[in-house]
N, C-alpha and C positions, 0 to 999 in steps of 0.2 A: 922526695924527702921533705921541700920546703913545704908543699901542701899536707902530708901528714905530720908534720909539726904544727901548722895553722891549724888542723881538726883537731888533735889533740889539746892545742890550748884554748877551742871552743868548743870541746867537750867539758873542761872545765868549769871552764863561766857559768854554760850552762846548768852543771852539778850545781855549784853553788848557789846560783838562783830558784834551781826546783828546794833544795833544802831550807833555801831561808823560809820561800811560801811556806813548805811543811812546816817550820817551826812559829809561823806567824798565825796560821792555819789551826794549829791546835792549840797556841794559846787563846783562840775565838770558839772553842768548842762548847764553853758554856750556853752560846745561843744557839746553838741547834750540833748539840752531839754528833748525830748520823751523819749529817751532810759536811762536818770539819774533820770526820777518823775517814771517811771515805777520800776526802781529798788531800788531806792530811799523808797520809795512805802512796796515795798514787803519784804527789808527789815527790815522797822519800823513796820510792822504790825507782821512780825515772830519775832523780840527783843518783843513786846507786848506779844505774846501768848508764847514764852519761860518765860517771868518774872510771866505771870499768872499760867504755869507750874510748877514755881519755888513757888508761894505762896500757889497752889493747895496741893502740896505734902509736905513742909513743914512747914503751918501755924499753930500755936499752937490752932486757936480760929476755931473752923468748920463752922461758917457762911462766914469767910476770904474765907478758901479754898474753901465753896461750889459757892460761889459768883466768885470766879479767873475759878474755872471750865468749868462754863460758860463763862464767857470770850473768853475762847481759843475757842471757835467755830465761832462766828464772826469773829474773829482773822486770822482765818486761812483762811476763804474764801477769804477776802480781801487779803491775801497772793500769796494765787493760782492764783487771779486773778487779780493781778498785773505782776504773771508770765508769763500771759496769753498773758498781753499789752505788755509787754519785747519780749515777741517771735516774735507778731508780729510787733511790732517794728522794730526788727532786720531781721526779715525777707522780711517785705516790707517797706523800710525805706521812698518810696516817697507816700506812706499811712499810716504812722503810727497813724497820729490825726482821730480817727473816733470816733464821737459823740456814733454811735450805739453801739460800741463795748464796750465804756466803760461805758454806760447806762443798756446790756445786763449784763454784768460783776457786774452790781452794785447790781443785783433783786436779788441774792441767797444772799449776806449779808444782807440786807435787811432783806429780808423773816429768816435768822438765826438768827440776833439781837432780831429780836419779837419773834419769836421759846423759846428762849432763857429767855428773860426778862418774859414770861408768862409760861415756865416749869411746875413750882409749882403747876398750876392749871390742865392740860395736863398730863403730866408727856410724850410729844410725844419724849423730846432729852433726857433726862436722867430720870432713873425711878430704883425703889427699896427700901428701908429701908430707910427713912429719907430726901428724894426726895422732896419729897413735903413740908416737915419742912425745909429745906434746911441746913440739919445736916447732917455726915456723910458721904460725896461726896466720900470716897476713895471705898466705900463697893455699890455706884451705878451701876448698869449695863446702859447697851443702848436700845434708846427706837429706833421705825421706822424713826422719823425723823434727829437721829444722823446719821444713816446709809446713811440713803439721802444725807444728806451733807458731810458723807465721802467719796460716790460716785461722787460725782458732785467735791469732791476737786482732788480727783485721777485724774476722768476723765479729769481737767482742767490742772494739772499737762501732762498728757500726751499728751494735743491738744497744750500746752507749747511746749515741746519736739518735738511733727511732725513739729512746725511752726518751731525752729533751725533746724531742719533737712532739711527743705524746700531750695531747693537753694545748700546745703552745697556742693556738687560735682563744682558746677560751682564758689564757691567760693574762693579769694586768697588763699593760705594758712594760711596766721595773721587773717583772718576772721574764719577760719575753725577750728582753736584754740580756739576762744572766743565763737563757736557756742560749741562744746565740753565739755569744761569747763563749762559751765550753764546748759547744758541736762546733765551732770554728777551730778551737785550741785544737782537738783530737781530729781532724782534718787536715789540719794544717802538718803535724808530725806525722801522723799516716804518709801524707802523699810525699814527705821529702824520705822517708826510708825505701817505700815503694819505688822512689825514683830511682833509689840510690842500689836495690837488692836486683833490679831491673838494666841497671849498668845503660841506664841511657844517655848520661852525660862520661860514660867511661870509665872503665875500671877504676881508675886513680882517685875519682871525684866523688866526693860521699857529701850528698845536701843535707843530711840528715843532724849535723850539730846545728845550722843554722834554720833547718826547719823546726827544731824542738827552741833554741830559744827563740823564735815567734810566738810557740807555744806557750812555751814561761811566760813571758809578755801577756799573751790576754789571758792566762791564768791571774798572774799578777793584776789586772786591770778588772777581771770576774771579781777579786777579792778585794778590791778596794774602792772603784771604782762601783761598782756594782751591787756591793754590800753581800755576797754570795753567802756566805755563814750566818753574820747578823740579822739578813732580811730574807727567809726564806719562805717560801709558800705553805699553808695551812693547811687541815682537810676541809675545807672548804662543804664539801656534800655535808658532814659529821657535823659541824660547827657553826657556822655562816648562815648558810640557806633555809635552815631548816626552824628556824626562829623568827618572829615575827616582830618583834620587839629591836630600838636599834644597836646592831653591836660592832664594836670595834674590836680587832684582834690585835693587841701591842706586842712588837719584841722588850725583849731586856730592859734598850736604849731607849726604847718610845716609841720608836719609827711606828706605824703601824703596813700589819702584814696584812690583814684581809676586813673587809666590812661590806652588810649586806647593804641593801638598800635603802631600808629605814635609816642607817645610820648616815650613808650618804646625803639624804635632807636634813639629817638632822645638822650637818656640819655646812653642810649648804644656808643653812636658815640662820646659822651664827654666823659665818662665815662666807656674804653672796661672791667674792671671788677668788674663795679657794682653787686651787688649782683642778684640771679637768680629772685627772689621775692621782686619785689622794693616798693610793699604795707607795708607801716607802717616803712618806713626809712625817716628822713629828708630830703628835698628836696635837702638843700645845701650843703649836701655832698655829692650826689646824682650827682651834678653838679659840684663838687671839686670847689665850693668856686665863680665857675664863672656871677652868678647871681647877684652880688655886695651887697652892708651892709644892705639894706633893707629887704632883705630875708632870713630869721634866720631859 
């Protein structure tokens, strides 16, 4: 009992922390739309299935918890599959809007919500003693259709991961931090749920609140730390490279987000010890001040 009181009030914590990122998240969406409603996204929909987490295991009334149990599987699709559009977001920033991708993305929550709301008659996502009265949710096992959808969340997780990986070699360095930082986040909650549906440290033990907020944590650290929203990669092939003349690519704030080479001497030649990686530095110190007041 002590220990399912202890998950239950770090399943909270953790809701509350995925929710603030989402709301901190989207009031930054002005500098890159795609990559703040994606993350935005995934993590309102993990605060959602942590606080259903949180009511599953410590609700006093059993139709609460058996009702929040369910929950957490829609929940989580829509999770993965917000991580899905983040990756490639960030991976192909001059395609990130694709109708298909998040219509694909939309069919397995879909298909888990109805999975879900029609159980009781099934028994195909959870099944066992009390399943179908929908009492007793802590003593349920899993049916084939839970299984499905923790494949397909794994697997989504991991086509996540290939998409940061994607590019990451040819990346600056300030981008190659924020691609890190997020295949780390979704690694890191992956392996404590896996731990925990795996029953390796035992029935009774669920890593899985304290693996997600690690998660939180370098989510938290992506976005602030790391400028994730603010300073996000360009298309580079489309814009950069294909110019001869030198150009600098600004965010919003200034920072700059890409430059090709011309512009590199060029900032070099005002500036002999600019820093080695002038990705994610203010432009106008970059230029010691000589671009005059309009350029901040």
């Amino acid at each position: 009992m002590v220990l399912r009181d202890a998950a239950g009030a770090a399943y909270v914590v953790v809701a509350v922390a995925f929710a603030w990122i989402a709301l901190l998240t989207w009031r930054r969406r002005t500098h890159n739309p795609g990559v703040a409603l994606s993350l935005a996204s995934a993590m309102l929909a993990l605060a959602v299935a942590s606080l259903a987490d949180a009511v599953a295991v410590g609700a006093p009334g059993e139709q609460a918890a058996a009702v929040a149990s369910l929950v957490i599987v829609p929940a989580a699709s829509v999770a993965t599959g917000a991580l899905v559009c983040l990756g490639y977001g960030v991976a192909h920033p001059q395609r990130s809007h694709r109708p298909w991708l998040l219509g694909a993305l939309l069919v397995e929550p879909v298909l888990a919500a109805a999975a879900v709301a029609t159980n009781p008659a099934h028994l195909w996502v959870y099944r066992g003693v009390g399943a179908a009265q929908m009492t007793g949710s802590a003593d349920w096992g899993y049916g084939p259709a839970f299984w499905a959808h923790a494949a397909y969340c794994y697997l989504s997780l991991l086509a996540a991961v290939g998409l940061l990986a994607w590019g990451w070699r040819a990346s600056p360095p300030r981008f190659r931090h924020q691609r890190v930082t997020l295949a780390a986040a979704a690694l890191v909650g992956a392996a404590a749920n896996v731990t925990y549906l795996s029953r390796v440290l035992g029935a009774g033990v669920d890593p899985t609140p304290f693996g997600l907020a690690v998660a939180a944590g370098l989510m938290a650290f992506a976005l602030f730390r790391r400028d994730l929203v603010t300073l996000s990669p360009v298309a580079r092939g489309l814009i950069v490279d294909q110019i001869g003349d030198a150009i600098l690519v600004l965010g919003p704030t200034g920072l700059v987000l890409d430059l090709n080479a011309a512009a590199s001497d060029l900032v070099r030649s005002v500036h002999p010890d600019a820093p080695r990686d002038l990705v994610g530095h203010p432009v106008c110190r970059l230029f010691d001040g000589q671009l005059g007041p309009d350029v901040a």
